[in-house]
N, C-alpha and C positions, 0 to 999 in steps of 0.2 A: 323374497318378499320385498326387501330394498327396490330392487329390478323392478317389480312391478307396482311401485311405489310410485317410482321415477316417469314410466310411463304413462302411467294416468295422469299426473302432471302434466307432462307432456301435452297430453289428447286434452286437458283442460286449457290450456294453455291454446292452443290453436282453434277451439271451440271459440274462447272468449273474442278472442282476435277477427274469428270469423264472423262474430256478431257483432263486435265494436264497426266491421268495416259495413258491414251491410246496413248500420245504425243511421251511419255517416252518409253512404249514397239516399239513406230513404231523405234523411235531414235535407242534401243538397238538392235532392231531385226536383225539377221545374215542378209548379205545383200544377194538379189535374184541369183541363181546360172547362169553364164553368157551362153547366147545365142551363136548362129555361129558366126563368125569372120566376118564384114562387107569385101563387096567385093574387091580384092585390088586398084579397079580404086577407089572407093570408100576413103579409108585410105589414097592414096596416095593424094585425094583434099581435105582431113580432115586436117590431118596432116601438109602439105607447110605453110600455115599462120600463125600454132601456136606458142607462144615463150612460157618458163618460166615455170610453174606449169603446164599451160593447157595441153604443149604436152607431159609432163612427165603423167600427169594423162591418157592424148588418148593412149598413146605406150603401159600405163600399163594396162587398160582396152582391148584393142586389145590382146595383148599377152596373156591376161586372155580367153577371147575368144579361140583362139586357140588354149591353152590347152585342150579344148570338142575334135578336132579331133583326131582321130587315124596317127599313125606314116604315114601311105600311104597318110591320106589327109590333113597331117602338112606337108608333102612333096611338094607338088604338088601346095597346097595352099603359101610354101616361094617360090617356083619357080615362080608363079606370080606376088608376093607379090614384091618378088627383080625387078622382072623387070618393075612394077609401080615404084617403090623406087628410082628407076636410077635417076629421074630428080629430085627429092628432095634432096638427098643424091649431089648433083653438083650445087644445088640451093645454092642460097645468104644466105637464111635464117638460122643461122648456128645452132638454138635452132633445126631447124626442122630436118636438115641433121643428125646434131649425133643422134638425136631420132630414126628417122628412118633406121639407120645402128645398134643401138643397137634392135632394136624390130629384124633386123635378125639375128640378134643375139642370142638373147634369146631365138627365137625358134630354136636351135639348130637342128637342120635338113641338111643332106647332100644335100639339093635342096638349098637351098639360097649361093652353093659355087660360081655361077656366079655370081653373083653381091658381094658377098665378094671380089673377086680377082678384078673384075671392079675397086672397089675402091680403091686400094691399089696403085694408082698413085695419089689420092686426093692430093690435094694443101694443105688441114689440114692435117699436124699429128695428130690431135685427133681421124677425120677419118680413116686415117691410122691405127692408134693402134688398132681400134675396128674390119677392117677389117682382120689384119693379127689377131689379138686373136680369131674371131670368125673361121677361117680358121683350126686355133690350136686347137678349140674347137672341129673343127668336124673332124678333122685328123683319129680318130680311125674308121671311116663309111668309107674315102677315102681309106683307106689302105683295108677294108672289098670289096670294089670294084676291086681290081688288081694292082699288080706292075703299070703298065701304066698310071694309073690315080692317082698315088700316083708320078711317074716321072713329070706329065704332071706341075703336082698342086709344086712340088718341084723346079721346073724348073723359074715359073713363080713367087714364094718367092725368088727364088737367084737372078732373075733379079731386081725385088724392093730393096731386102738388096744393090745391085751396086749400086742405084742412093739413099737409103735413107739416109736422113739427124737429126732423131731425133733419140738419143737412146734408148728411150724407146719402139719405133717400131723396132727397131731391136731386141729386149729384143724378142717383140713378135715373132717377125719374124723366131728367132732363137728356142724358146720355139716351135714353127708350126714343125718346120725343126727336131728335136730331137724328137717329137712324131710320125713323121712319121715311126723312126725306122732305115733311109735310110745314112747309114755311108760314102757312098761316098758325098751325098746331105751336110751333114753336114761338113764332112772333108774338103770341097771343099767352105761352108761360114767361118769357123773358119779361114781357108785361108786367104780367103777375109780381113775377119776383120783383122788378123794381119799384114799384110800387106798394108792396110791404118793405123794403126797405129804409122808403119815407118815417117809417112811424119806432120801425125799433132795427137794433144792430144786427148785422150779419154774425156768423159764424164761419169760420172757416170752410164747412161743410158748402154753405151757404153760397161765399163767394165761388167757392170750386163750381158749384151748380149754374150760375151766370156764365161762369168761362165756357164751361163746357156747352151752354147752349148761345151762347154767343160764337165759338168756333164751330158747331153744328150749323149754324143759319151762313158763315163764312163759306163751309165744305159748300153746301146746296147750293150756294148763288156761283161757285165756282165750278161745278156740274151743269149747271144751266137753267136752273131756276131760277123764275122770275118772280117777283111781286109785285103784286097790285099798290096800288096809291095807298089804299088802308095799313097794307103788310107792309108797306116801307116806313108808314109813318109812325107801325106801334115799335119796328126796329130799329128806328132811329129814338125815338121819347128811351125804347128798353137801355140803349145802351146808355146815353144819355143820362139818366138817370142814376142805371145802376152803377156807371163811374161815380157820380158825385157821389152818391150817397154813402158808396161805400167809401171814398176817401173822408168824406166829412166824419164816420164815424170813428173811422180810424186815428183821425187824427184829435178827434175829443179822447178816445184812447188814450194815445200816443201821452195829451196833455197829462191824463193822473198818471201815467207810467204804469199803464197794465196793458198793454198792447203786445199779443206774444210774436215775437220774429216772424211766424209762421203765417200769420194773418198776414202781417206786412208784409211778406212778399208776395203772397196770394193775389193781393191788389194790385199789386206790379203787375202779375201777370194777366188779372182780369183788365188790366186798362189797355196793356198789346194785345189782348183779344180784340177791344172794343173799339181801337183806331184802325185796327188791320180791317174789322169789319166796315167801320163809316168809309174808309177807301173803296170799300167793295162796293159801297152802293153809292157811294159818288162816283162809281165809276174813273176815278183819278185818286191820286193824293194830294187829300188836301189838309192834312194833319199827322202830324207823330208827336211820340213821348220826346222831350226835350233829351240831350245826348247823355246829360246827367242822371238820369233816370234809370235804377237799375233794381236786384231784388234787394238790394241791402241799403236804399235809399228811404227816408225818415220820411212819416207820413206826411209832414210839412212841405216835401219836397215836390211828392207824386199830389199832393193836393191842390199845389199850386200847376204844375204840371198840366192835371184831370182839368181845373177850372178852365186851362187856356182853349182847352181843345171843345169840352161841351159845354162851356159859359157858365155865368154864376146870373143870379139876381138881377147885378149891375152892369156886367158886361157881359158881349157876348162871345163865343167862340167859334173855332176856325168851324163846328160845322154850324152854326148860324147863318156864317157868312154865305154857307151854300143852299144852306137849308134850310130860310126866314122861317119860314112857318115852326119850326121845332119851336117850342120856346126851351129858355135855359132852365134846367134844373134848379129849385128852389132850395131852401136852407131846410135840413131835418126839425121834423117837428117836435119832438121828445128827447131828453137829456141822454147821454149815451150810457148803457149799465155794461156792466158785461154779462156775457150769456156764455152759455157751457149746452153741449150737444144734450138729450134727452138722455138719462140714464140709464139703466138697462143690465138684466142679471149675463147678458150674452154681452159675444163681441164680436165686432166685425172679424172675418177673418183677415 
């Protein structure tokens, strides 16, 4: 009895072991290669209810999915896909909405630009940011389509930069607009932007969004774009301006001591965008930041700096002297407050 005590053990004993081990390969095993993409009425009733892990884990399973199709039916399938998405993307739920503007995202495909542009009036900047970046994204396929559909899609980014409020969507908005390629598109937001900066202070976001579409109109004219008399003169007033104005703000900053590091060097950087560019269209150098001029320099410095190069009121600067007609940027009009990006129950990633 003992005896056969012993080897039932045994045979238990090697059972378990046989199943811990096969427990272990199923755990490590590659997991199965994914199926078709469920259908988008399908995603779009999946996806509304989820919050937190769950919808991060659906979006990424789906977009795994969709990687099996070919370009034609990753196409056709975000042009569905976006237009289920519409109502979740404007839904309450707001774990559900950014997931589902980044899943069209991710399939980067020229079919999901209508519902990218759709959202680019969202109430969330976070939505906001993912629609104008995914727009950016697909800029190189709009531009493979025709002038006209690169105007269309241009047209409708400069009317969102008029009314947006967060600078990090402009960031994108401008980064969209500088891939396009389209110098008057760009020449004509640089505008934009400095020209609200007359009236009230940048942000961080803000500044980034000049740099970046001030090094977009630098990239173009170094591919071989040209501009016209108009498109030079609104890129010369843009940078122009938006040197001063942003140093003047800064430096009424600077004066109460609320000026964060981060802006100040940002301005650094936006003013070697903004000399590198005035070189490009004088076609020589006829200006740089003084040698002292660095990210860790006091807004007093780079202001004095800014005034040499795009002239102040009284005097004028080095591009005056090549390019009368600009006139110098004028003194801000409004006391400087500080400002803080638009709020928001999300966050950029």
């Amino acid at each position: 009895m003992q005896s056969r005590r012993w080897w039932k053990s045994i045979v238990s004993a090697w059972l378990l072991g046989v199943c811990l081990a096969g427990a272990a390969r199923i755990a490590t095993a590659a997991p199965a290669p994914p199926g078709p993409p469920p259908a988008p009425a399908d995603v779009a009733t999946a996806i509304a209810p989820l919050k937190g892990a769950a919808v991060v884990a659906y979006r990424t399973s789906v977009n795994a999915s969709a990687a099996t199709l070919n370009v034609t039916e990753k196409n056709r399938y975000a042009e569905k896909l976006g237009t289920a998405l519409e109502p979740v993307i404007k839904g309450a739920n707001v774990d559900a909405a950014i997931n589902a503007i980044v899943l069209l995202v991710d399939l980067d495909v020229l079919f999901a630009d209508r519902a990218l542009v759709n959202a680019l009036p969202n109430p969330n900047p976070a939505i906001r940011y993912w629609a104008a970046k995914g727009l950016g994204n697909i800029m190189d396929r709009t531009r493979n389509v025709g002038p006209a559909a690169v105007a269309k899609l241009n047209g409708q980014l400069r009317d969102q930069l008029k009314v947006e409020t967060s600078g990090i969507v402009k960031q994108q908005i401008l980064r969209a607009l500088a891939a396009s390629g389209d110098v008057a598109s760009l020449s004509d937001a640089l505008l934009f932007l400095a020209q609200t900066l007359e009236k009230s202070p940048p942000d961080i976001g803000a500044i980034n969004a000049s740099t970046v579409g001030l090094d977009g109109l630098l990239a173009a004219i170094k591919a071989g774009a040209t501009l016209n008399p108009t498109e030079k003169a609104d890129a010369l007033n843009a940078l122009a301006q938006t040197l001063s104005f942003t140093s003047q703000h800064n430096l009424a900053l600077a004066e109460k001591d609320i000026l964060p590091d981060a802006q100040a060097s940002a301005a650094v950087d936006l003013a070697r965008s903004g000399v590198a560019l005035l070189n490009a269209l004088a076609d020589k150098e006829i200006a740089k930041l003084p040698n002292n001029i660095n990210n860790s320099s006091s807004a007093g410095e780079l202001f004095l700096g800014v005034s040499g190069i795009v002239g102040s009121p009284k005097v004028p600067g080095d591009l005056q002297k090549t390019f009368p007609a600009i006139p110098a940027p004028g003194e801000i009009k409004s006391p400087t407050t500080t400002t803080t990006a638009p709020k928001s129950t999300t966050t950029k990633p």
